[in-house]
KETORGU-563773 format. One record per residue (C-alpha): x, y, z; residue number from 1. Coordinates in steps of 0.1 Angstrom, whole numbers, plus 5000, padded with zeros to 4 digits. Example, Ala and Ser with C-alpha at 12.3 -4.5 7.8 and 13.67 -1.06 7.14 Angstrom:
REM KETORGU-563773
X 5123 Y 4955 Z 5078 n 1
X 5137 Y 4989 Z 5071 n 2
***
This chain:
REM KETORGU-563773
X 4906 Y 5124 Z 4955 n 1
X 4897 Y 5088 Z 4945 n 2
X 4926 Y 5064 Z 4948 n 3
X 4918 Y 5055 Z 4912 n 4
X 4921 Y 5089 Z 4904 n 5
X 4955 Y 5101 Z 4921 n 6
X 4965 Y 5118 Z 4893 n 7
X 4946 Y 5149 Z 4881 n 8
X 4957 Y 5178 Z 4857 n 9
X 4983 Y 5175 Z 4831 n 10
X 5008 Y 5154 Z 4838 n 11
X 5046 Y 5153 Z 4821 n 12
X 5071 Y 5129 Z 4832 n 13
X 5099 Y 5124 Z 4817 n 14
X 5118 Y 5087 Z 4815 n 15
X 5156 Y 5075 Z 4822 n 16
X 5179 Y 5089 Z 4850 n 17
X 5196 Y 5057 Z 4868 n 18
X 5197 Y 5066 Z 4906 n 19
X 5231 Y 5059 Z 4927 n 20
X 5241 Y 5066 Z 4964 n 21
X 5224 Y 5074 Z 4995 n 22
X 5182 Y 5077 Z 4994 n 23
X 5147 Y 5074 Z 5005 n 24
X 5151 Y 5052 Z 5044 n 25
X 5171 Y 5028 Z 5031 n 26
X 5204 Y 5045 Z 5041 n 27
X 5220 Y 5044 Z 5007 n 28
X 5221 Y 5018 Z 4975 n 29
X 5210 Y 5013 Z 4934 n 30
X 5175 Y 5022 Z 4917 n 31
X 5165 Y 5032 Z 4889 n 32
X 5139 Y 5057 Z 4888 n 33
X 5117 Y 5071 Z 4859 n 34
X 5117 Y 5113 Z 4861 n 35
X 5135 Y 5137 Z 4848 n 36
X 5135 Y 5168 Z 4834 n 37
X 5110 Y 5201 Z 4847 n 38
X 5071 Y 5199 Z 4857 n 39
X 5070 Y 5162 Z 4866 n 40
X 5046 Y 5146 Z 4892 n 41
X 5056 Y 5118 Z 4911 n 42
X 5021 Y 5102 Z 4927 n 43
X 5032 Y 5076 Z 4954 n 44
X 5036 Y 5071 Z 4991 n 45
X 5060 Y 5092 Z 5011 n 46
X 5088 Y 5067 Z 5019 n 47
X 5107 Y 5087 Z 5041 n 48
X 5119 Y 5125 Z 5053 n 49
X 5146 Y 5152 Z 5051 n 50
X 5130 Y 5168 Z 5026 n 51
X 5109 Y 5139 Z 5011 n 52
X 5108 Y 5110 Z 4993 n 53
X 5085 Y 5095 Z 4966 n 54
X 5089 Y 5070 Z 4940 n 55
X 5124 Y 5069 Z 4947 n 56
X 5131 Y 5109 Z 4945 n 57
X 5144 Y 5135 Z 4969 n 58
X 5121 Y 5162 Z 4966 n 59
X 5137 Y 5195 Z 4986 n 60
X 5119 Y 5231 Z 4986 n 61
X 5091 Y 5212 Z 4998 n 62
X 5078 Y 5237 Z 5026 n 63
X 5079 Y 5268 Z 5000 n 64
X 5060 Y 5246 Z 4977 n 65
X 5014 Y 5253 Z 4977 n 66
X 5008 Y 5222 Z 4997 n 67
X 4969 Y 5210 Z 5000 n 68
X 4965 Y 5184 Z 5027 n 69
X 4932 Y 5167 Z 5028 n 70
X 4918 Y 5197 Z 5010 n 71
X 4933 Y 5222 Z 5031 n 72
X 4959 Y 5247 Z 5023 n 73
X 4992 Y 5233 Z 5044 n 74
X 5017 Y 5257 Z 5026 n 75
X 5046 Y 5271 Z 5045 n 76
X 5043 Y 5238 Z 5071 n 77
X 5035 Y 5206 Z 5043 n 78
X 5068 Y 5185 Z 5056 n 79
X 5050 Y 5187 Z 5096 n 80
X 5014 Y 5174 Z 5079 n 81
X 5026 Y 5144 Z 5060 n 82
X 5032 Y 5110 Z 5072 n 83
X 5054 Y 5081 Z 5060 n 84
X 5027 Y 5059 Z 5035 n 85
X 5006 Y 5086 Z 5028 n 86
X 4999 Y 5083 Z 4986 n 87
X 5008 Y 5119 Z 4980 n 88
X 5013 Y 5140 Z 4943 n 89
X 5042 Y 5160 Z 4939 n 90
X 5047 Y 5181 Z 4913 n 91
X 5079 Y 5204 Z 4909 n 92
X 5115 Y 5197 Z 4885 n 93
X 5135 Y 5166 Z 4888 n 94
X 5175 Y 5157 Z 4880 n 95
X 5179 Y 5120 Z 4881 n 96
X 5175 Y 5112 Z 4918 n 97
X 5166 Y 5147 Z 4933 n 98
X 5141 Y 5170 Z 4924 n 99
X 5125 Y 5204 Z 4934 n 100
X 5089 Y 5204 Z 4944 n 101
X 5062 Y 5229 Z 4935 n 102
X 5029 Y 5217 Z 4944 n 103
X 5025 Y 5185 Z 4971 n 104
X 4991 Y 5173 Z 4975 n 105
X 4977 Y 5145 Z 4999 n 106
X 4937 Y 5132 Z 4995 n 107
X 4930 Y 5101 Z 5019 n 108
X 4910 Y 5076 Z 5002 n 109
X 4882 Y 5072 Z 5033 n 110
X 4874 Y 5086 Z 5064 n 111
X 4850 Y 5067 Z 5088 n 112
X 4842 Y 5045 Z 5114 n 113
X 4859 Y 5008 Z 5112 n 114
X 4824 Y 4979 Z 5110 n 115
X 4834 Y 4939 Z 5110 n 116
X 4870 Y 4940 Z 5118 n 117
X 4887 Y 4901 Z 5115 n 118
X 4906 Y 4889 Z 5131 n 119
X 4889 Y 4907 Z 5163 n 120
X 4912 Y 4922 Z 5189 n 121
X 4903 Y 4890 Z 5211 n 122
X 4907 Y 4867 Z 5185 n 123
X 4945 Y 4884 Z 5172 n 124
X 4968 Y 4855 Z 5171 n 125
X 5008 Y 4859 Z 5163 n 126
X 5007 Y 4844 Z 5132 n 127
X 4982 Y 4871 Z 5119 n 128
X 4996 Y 4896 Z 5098 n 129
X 4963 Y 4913 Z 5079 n 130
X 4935 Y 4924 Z 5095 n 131
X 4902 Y 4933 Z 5069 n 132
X 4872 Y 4954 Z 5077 n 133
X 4850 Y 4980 Z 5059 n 134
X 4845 Y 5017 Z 5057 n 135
X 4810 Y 5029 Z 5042 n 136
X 4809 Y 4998 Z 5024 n 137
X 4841 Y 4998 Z 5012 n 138
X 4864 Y 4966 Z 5020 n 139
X 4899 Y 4977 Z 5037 n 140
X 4933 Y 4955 Z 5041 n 141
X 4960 Y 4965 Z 5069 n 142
X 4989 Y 4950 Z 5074 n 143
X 5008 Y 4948 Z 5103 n 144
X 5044 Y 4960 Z 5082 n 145
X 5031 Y 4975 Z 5053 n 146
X 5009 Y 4998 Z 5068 n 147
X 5018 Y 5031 Z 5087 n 148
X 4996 Y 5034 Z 5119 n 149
X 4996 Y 5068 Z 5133 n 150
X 4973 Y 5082 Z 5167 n 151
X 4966 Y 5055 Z 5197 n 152
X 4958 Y 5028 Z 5176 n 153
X 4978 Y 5002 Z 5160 n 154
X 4977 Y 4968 Z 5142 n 155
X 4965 Y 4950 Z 5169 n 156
X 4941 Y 4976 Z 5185 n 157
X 4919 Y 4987 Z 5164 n 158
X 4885 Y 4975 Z 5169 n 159
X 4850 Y 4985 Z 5155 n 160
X 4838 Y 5017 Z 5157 n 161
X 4871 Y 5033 Z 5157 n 162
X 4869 Y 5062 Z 5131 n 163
X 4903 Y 5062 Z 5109 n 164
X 4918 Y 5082 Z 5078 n 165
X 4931 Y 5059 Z 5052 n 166
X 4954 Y 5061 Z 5019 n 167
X 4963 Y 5032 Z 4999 n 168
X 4958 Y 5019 Z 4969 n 169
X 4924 Y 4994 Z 4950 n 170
X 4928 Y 4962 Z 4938 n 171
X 4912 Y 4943 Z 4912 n 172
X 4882 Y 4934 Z 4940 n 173
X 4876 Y 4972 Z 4950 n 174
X 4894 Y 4962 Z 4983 n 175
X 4917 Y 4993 Z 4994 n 176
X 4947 Y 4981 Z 5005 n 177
X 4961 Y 5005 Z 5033 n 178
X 4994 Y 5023 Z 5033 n 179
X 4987 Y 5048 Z 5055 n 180
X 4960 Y 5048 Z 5081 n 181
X 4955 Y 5073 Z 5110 n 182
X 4933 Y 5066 Z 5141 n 183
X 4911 Y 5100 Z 5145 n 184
X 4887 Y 5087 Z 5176 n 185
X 4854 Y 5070 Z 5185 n 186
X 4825 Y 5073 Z 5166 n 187
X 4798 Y 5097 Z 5178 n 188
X 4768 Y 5098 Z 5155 n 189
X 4757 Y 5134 Z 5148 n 190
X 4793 Y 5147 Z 5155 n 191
X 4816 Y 5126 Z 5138 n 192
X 4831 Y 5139 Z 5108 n 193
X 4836 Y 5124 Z 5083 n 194
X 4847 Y 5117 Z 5039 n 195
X 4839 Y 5092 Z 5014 n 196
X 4845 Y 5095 Z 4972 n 197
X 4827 Y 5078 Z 4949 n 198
X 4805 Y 5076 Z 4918 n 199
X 4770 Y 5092 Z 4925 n 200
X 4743 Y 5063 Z 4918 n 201
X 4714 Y 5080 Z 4925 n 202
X 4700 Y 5119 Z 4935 n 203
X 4668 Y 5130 Z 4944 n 204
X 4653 Y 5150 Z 4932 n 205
X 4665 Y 5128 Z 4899 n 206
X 4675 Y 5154 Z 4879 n 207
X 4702 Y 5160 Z 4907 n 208
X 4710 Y 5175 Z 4936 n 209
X 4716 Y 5211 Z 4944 n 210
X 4695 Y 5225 Z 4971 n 211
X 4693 Y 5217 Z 5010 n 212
X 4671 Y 5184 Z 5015 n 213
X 4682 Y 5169 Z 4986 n 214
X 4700 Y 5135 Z 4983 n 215
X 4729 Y 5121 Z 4970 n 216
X 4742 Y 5085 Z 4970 n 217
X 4778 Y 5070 Z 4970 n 218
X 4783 Y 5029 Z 4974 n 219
X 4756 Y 5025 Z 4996 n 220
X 4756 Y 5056 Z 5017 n 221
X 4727 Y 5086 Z 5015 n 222
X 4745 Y 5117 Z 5020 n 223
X 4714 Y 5147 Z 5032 n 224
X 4732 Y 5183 Z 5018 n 225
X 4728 Y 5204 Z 5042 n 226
X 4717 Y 5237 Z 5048 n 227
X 4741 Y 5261 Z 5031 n 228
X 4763 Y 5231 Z 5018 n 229
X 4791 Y 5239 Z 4999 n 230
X 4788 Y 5230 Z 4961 n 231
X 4814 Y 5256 Z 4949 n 232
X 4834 Y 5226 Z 4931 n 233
X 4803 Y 5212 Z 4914 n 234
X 4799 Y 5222 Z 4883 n 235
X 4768 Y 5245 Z 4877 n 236
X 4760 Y 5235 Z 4917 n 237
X 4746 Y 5204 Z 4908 n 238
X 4756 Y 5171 Z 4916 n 239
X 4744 Y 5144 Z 4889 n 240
X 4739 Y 5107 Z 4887 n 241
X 4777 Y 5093 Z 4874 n 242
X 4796 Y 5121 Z 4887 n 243
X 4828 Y 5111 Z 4904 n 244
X 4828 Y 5130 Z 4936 n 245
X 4845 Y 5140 Z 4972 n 246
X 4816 Y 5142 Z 5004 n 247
X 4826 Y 5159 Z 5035 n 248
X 4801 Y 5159 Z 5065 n 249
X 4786 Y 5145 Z 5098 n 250
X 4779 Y 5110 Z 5100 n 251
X 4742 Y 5106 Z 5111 n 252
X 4733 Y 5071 Z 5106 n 253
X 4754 Y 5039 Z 5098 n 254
X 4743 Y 5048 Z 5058 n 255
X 4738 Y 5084 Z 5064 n 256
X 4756 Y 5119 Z 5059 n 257
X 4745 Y 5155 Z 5067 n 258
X 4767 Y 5172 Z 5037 n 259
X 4783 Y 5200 Z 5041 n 260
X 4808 Y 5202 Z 5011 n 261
X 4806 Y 5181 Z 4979 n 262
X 4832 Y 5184 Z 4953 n 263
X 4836 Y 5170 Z 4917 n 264
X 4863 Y 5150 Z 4911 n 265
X 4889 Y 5148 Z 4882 n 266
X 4892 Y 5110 Z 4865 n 267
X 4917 Y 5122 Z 4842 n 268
X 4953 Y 5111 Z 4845 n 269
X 4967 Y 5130 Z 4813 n 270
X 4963 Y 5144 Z 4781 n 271
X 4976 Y 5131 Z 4745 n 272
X 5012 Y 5131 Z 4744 n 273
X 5014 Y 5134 Z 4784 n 274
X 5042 Y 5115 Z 4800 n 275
X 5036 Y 5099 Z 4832 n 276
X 5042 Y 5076 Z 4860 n 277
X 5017 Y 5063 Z 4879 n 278
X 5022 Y 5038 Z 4912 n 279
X 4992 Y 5012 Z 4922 n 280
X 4978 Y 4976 Z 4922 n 281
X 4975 Y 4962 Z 4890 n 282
X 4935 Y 4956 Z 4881 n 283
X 4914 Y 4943 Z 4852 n 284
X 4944 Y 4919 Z 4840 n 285
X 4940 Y 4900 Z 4804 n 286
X 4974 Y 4907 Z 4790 n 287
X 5008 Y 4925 Z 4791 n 288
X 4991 Y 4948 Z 4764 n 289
X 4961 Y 4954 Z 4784 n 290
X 4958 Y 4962 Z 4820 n 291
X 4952 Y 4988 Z 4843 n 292
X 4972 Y 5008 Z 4874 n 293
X 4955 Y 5031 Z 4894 n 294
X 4924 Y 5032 Z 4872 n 295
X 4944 Y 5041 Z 4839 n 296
X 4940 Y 5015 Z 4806 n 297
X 4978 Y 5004 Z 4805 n 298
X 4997 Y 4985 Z 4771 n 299
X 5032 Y 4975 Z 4784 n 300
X 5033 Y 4948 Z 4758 n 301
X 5069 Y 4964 Z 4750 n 302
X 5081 Y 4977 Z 4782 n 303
X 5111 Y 4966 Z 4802 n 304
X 5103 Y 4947 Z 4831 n 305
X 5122 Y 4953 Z 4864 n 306
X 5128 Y 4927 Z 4877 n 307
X 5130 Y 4906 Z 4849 n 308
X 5112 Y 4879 Z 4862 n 309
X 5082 Y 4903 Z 4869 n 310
X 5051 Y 4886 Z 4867 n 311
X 5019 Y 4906 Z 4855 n 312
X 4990 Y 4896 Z 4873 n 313
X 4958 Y 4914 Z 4894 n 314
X 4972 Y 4925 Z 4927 n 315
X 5006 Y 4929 Z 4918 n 316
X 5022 Y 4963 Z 4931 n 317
X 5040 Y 4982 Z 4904 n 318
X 5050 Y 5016 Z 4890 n 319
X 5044 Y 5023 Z 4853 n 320
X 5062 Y 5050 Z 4835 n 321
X 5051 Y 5060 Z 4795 n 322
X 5035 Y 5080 Z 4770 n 323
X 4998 Y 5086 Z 4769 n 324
X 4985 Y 5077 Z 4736 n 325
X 4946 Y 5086 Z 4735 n 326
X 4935 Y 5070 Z 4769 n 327
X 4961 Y 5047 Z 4772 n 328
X 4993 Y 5046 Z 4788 n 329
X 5017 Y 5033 Z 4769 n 330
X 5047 Y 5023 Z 4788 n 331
X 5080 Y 5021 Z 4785 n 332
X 5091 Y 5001 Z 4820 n 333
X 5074 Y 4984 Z 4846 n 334
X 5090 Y 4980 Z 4881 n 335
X 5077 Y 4959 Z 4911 n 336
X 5062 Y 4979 Z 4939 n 337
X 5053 Y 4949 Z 4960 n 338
X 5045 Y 4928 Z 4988 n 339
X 5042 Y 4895 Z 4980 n 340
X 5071 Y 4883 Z 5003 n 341
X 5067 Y 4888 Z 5040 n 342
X 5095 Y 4879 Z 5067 n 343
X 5095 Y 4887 Z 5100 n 344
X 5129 Y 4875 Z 5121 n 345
X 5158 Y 4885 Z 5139 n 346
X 5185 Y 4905 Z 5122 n 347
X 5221 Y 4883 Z 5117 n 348
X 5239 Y 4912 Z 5102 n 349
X 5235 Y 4947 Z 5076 n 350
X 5256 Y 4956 Z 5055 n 351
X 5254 Y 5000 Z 5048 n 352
X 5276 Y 4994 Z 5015 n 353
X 5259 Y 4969 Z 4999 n 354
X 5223 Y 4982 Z 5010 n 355
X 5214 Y 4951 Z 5027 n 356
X 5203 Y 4935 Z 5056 n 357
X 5208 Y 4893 Z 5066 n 358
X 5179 Y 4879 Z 5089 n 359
X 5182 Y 4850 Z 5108 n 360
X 5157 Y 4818 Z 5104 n 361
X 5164 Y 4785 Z 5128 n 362
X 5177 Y 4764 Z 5100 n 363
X 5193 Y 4794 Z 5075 n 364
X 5191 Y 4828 Z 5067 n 365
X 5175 Y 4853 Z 5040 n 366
X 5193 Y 4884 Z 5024 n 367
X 5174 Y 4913 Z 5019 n 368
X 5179 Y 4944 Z 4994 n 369
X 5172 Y 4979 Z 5002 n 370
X 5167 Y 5008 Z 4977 n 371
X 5161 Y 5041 Z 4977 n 372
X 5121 Y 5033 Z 4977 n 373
X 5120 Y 5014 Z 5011 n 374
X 5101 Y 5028 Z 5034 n 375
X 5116 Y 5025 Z 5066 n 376
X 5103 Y 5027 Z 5100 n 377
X 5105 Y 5020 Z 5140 n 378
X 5073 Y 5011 Z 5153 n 379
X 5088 Y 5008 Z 5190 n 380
X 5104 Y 5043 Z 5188 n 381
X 5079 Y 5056 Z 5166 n 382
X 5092 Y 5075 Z 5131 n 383
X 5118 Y 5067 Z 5104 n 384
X 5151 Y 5048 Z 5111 n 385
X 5184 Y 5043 Z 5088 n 386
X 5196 Y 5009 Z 5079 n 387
X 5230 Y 5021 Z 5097 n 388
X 5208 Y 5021 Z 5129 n 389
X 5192 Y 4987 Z 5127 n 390
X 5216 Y 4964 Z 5144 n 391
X 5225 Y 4922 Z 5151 n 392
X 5194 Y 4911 Z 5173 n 393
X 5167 Y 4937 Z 5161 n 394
X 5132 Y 4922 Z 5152 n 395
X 5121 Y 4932 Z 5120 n 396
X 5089 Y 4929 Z 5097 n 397
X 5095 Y 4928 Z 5057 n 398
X 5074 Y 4932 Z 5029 n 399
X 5090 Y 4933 Z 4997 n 400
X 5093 Y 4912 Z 4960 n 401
X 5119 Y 4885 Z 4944 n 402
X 5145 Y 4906 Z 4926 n 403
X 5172 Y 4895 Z 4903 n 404
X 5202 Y 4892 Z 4926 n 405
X 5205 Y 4856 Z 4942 n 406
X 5226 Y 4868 Z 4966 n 407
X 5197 Y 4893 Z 4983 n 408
X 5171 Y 4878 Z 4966 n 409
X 5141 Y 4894 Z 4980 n 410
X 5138 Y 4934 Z 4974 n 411
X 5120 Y 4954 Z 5000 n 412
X 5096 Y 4976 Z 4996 n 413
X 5086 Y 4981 Z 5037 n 414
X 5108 Y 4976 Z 5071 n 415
X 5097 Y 4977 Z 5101 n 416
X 5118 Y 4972 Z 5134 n 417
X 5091 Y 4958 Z 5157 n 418
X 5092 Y 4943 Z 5192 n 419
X 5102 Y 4905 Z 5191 n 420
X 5081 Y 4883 Z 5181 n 421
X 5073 Y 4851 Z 5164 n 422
X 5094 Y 4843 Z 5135 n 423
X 5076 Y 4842 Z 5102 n 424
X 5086 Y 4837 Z 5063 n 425
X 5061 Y 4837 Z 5036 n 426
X 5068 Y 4832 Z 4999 n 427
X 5072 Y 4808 Z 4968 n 428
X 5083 Y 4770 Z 4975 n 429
X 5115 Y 4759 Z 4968 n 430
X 5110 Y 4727 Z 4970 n 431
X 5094 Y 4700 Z 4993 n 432
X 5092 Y 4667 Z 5011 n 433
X 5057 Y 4652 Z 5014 n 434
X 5050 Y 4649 Z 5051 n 435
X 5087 Y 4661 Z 5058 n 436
X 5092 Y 4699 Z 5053 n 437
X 5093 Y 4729 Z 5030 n 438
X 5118 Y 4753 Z 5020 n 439
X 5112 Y 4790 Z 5013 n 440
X 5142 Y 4815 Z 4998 n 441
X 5165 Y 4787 Z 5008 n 442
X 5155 Y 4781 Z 5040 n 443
X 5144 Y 4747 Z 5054 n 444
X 5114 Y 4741 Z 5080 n 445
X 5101 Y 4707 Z 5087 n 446
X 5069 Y 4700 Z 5098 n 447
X 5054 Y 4677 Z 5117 n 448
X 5025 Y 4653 Z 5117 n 449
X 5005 Y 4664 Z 5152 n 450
X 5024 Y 4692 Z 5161 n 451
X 5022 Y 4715 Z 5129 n 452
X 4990 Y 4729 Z 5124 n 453
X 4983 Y 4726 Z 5082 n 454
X 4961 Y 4755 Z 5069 n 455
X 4946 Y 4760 Z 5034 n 456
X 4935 Y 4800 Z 5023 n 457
X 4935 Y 4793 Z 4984 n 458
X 4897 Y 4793 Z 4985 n 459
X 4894 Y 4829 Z 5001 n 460
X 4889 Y 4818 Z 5038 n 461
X 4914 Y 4802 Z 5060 n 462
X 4908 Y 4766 Z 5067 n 463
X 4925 Y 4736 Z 5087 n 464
X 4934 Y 4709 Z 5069 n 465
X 4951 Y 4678 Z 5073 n 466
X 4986 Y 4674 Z 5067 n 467
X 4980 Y 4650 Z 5035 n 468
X 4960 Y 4676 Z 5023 n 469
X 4984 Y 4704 Z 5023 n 470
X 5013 Y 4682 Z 5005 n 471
X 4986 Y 4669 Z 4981 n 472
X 4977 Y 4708 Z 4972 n 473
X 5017 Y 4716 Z 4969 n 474
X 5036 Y 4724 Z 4938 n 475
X 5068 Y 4746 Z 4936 n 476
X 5058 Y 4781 Z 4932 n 477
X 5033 Y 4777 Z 4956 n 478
X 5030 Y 4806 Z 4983 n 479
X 5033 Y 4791 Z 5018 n 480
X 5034 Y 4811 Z 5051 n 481
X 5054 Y 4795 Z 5076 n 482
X 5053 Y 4804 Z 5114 n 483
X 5082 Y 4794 Z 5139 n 484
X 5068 Y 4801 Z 5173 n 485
X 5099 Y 4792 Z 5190 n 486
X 5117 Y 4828 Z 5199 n 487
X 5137 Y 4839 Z 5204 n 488
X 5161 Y 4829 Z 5181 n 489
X 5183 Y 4807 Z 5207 n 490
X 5152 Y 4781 Z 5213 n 491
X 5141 Y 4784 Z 5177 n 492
X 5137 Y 4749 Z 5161 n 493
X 5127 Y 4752 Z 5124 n 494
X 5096 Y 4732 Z 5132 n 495
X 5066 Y 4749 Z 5115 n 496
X 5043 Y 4756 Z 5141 n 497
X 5014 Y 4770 Z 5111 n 498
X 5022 Y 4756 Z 5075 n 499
X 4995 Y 4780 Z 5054 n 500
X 4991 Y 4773 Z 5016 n 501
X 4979 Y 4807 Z 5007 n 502
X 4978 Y 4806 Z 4968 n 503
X 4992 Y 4783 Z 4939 n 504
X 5000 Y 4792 Z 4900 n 505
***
């Protein structure tokens, strides 16, 4: 299952239900989630466990429930096969912020060896947060928070050739940014195993392919059916040029498959009528009224943004809920899903009540909201933590979105608790003195001629510049990335050691 095509089957979500008290890893606070009533699906990643938790809702009953992981039947033992940031489909009966599932099912996006990894493992610096590389073709984003790494590989040692499992979500470029991603091994031509989903291209024979010998092929990559292949979910037992499909086999060649299973794929989200909620990367942007999540044709020209400053754009994270009207979803809210803020620092102070947690920069400090859709986790311990475990000193990585509340104006949608490291803010300018310093989220850093080192990635590919380029390129609402080497905190100076102008309005 495609991640443009997470949804599949009829879908009926129902809207309103405003969430309250203790969720998701977060440890308690305010949401507002989107489902209600009996037969819902909830698509999204797991955020955390205890029963589990998805778009924001406790789903219980969830190891009685028909559970299909990967394409195999899990039922009886789902909760012990899924991971936190795997996208996963739950369908069951939900009451405002709990729910009772019936059917959980997990498809990972790509499974295959890791080619052109960048940064390399040799070249991994501090202030590197996202690492890119491609799977059969297909161009992948990890990052070092917002991903869940799961085997004996991690952020910063995965390399090439490393054959990995990954779920996430497609933007706008076709670039699948990774939620989830599991380390399986080294490749081994002629044994590895292997998935990839696609759109057939081409067959030969041309007519299509059904018998051993013939050929199928998927972005770039010829997949052989084998003898006795499995073609049971293929319609008629023949796969077609523009068919959407799932391959399973042995990896032979860098661009070549032995098949052994091939199943047709379902690009519907819902019928007429259906109501749904669907969470992704915005894609194929021209207005409010016209846009699409997940692969679905969207018209939120009259929904109700969440925050209200949301800004609609290609790339941004969000969840849609609405009505399907034909083949388009029209929809009723909006909420941000996102990551455009990263911080990485020492903790000050949390607060369980208020859901929040304080962390400490050299020349200030940023207040962060937490909500029942946080995902949550311990990277040094391994699995999920509480905020009510996170204490004053901890190291943490966050990835989250501006929200309404000035006091905890960022809202996070991933925390990690991470070994110290090198203190690190990145989001929209404040304001700023030309050849003096920025300020991010209220926080101050100066920079200096000769000691900062300016960067410019506006243009795609990270670049040193001088420093009177990098002011000359600055406007407020810029995205800047600042790194603070100095850590810990006590010989912090709130001189930018890295000033990175990543993007501008």
């Amino acid at each position: 299952m495609s991640a443009f095509h997470k949804f599949m089957g009829t879908v009926s979500i129902l809207l309103a239900a405003t969430l309250a008290g203790c969720g998701g890893g977060s440890g308690g606070g305010t949401t507002t989630a989107g489902i209600g009533g009996t037969g819902q699906i909830a698509s999204g990643t797991v955020t955390a466990f205890g029963s589990i938790f998805v778009n924001g809702i406790e789903f219980f009953d969830v190891d009685t429930a028909t559970c299909i992981i990967d394409g195999n039947d899990s039922s009886g033992a789902c909760q012990g096969n899924l991971e936190l940031g795997m996208v996963v489909k739950v369908t069951g009966s939900v009451n405002g912020a709990t729910g009772n599932a019936t059917q959980i099912v997990y498809d990972d996006d790509v499974d295959g060896p890791i080619s052109g990894i960048t940064p390399s493992t040799a070249n991994l610096g501090p202030a590197d947060v996202t690492r890119s590389f491609t799977i059969f073709n297909i161009p992948v984003l990890i990052d070092s928070a917002a991903t869940t790494f799961s085997g004996a590989r991690d952020f910063s040692t995965l390399t090439d050739n490393d054959v990995v499992e990954v779920s996430g979500f497609f933007d706008n470029n076709g670039v699948l940014h990774a939620t989830y991603l599991r380390y399986k091994g080294g490749l081994v031509l002629g044994a590895t195993s292997v998935e990839l989903h696609g759109t057939v291209t081409a067959t030969t024979p041309a007519a299509g392919a059904s018998a051993a010998g013939d050929t199928v092929t998927v972005n770039g990559i010829t997949a052989t059916l084998a003898a006795g292949v499995d073609l049971s979910d293929v319609p008629g037992g023949t796969v077609r040029s523009g068919d959407l499909v799932e391959i399973r086999g042995t990896l032979t060649g860098a661009s070549a498959i032995d098949a052994d299973r091939i199943e047709q794929e379902d690009a519907r989200i819902g019928g007429d009528g259906d109501e749904v909620s669907i969470e992704g990367l915005i894609t194929h942007f021209v207005d409010a009224g016209n846009f699409r999540v997940d692969g679905q044709a969207v018209d939120a020209g009259s929904a109700v943004l969440e925050p209200l400053n949301l800004q609609l754009a290609n790339g941004v994270k969000v969840e849609v809920e609405g009505t399907i009207s034909g083949s388009t979803l029209v929809a009723t809210k909006v909420e941000a899903r996102g990551n455009d803020i990263k911080l990485e620092a020492e903790v000050a102070s949390r607060d369980t009540v208020a859901n929040t947690v304080t962390l400490q920069f050299a020349n200030g400090t940023v207040t962060v909201q937490l909500n029942n859709q946080t995902q949550m986790e311990d990277t040094m311990a391994g699995g999920m933590i509480t905020l009510g475990a996170v204490q004053a000193g901890d190291f943490l990585e966050v990835r989250g979105f501006l929200g309404d509340n000035p006091a905890a104006p960022v809202v996070a949608s991933e925390v990690r608790r991470s070994a110290l490291d090198d203190a690190i803010i990145e989001a929209p300018v404040d304001s700023f003195v030309s050849n003096a310093g920025v300020t991010l989220l209220g926080v101050p850093f100066d920079t200096v001629n000769g000691t900062t080192v300016f960067l410019d990635e506006t243009g795609g590919s990270e670049l040193v510049i001088s420093e009177a380029q990098f002011y000359a390129g600055l406007q407020a609402g810029c995205i800047v990335k600042i790194q603070d080497s100095n850590t810990p905190l006590a010989t912090a100076d709130g001189i930018a050691d890295e000033a990175e102008l990543e993007s501008c309005p």
